[in-house]
N, CA and C of each residue as an Amber inpcrd file, in Angstrom:
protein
   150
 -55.0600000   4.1200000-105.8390000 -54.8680000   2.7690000-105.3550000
 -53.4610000   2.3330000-105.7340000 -52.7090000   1.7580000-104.7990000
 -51.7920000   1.1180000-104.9250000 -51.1170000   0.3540000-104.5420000
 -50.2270000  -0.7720000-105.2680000 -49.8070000  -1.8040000-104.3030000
 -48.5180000  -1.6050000-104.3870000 -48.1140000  -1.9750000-103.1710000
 -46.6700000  -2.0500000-102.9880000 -45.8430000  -2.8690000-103.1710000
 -45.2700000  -2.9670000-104.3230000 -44.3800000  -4.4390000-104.5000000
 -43.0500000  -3.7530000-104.4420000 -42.4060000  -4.1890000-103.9810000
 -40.8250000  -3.5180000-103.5890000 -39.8610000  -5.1260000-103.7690000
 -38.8710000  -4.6490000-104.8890000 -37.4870000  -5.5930000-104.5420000
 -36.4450000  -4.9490000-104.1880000 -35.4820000  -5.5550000-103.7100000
 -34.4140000  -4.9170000-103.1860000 -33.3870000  -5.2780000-105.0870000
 -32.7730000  -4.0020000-104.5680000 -31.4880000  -4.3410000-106.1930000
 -30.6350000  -3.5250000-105.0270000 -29.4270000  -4.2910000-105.5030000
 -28.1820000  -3.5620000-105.4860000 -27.2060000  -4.0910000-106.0730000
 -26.4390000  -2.4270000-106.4800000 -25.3060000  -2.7550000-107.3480000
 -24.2790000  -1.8270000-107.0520000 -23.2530000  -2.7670000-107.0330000
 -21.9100000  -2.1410000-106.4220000 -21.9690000  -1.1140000-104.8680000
 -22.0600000  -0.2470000-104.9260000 -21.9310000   0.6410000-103.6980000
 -23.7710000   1.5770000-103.3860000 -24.4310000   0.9340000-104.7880000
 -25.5630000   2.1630000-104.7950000 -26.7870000   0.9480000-103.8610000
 -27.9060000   1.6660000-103.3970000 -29.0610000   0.4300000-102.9820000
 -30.0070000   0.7540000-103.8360000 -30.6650000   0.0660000-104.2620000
 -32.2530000   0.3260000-105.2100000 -33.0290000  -0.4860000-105.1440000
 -34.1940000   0.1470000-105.2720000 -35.3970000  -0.3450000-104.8570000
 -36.1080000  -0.3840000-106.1920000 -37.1690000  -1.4400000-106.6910000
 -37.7440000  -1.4550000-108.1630000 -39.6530000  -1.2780000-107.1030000
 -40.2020000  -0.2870000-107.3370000 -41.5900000  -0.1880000-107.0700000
 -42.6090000   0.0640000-108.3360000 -43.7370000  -1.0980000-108.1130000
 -44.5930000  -0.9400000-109.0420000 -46.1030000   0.0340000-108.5180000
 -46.8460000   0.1130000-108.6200000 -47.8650000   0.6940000-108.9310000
 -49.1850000   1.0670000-109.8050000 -50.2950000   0.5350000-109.3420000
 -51.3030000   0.7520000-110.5680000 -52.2320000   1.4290000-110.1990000
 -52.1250000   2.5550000-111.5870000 -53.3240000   3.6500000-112.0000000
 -53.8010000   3.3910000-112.7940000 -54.7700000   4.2820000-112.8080000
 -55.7320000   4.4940000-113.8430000 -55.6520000   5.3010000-114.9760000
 -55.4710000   4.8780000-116.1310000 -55.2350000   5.3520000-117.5190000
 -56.3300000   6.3060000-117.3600000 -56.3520000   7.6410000-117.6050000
 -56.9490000   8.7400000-117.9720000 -58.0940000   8.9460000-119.3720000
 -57.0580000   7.7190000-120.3330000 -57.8950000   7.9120000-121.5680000
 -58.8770000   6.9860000-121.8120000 -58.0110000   5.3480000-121.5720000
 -59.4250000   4.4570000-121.7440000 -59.7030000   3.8920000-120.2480000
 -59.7510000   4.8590000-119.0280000 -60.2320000   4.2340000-117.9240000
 -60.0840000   3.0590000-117.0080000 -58.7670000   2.1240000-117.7820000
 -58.2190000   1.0210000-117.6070000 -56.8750000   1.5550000-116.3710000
 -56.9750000   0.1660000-115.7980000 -55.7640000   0.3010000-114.7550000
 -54.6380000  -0.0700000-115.7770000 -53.6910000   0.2440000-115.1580000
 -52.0130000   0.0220000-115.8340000 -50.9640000   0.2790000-114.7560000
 -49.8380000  -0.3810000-115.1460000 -48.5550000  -1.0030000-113.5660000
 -47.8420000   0.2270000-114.3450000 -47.1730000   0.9410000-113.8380000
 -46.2510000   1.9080000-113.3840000 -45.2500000   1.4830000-112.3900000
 -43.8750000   1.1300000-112.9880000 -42.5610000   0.6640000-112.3520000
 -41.4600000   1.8760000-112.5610000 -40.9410000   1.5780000-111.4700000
 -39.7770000   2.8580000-111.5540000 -38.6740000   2.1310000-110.5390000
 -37.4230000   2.2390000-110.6420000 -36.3120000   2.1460000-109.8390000
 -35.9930000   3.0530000-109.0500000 -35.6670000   3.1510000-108.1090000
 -35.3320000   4.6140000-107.1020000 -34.8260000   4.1060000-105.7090000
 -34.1630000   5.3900000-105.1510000 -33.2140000   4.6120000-103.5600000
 -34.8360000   4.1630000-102.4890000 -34.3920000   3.6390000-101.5520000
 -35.5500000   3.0870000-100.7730000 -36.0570000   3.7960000-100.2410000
 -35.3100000   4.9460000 -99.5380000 -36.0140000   6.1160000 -98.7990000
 -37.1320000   6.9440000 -99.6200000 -36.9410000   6.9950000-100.7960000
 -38.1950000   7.9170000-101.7890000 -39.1790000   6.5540000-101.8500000
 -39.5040000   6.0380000-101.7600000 -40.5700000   4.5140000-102.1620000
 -41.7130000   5.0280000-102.0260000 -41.7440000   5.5620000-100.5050000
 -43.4450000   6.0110000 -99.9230000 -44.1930000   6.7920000-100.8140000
 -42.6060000   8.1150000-100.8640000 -42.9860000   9.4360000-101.1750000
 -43.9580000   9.1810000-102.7740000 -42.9730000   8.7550000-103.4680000
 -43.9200000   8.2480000-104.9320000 -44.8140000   7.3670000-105.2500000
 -45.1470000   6.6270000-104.1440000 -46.4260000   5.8010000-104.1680000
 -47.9500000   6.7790000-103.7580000 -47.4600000   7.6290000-102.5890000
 -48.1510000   8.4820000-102.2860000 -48.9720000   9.6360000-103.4010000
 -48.0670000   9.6340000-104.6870000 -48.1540000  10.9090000-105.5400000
 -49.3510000  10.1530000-106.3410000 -49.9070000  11.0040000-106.5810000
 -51.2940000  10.5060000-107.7660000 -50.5560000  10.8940000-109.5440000
């Protein structure tokens, strides 16, 4: 499951994208947000990844 929250960042010449995401903790079964910065074109690709 995941939601897509996307901001736009940019700085100087680069574009970035901040995407969150929530999984499921493995140990105590609890959801948890997973954020990462990355160019916009990868966004899907790592939302897609389990």
């Amino acid at each position: 499951m995941a939601k897509k929250t996307v901001a736009s960042l940019q700085t100087s010449s680069k574009r970035l994208t901040k995407a969150i995401k929530m999984v499921k903790s493995p140990k105590s079964g609890a959801y948890v947000f997973v954020e990462s910065v990355m160019a916009p074109e990868i966004v899907n690709e790592w939302l897609d990844k389990k």
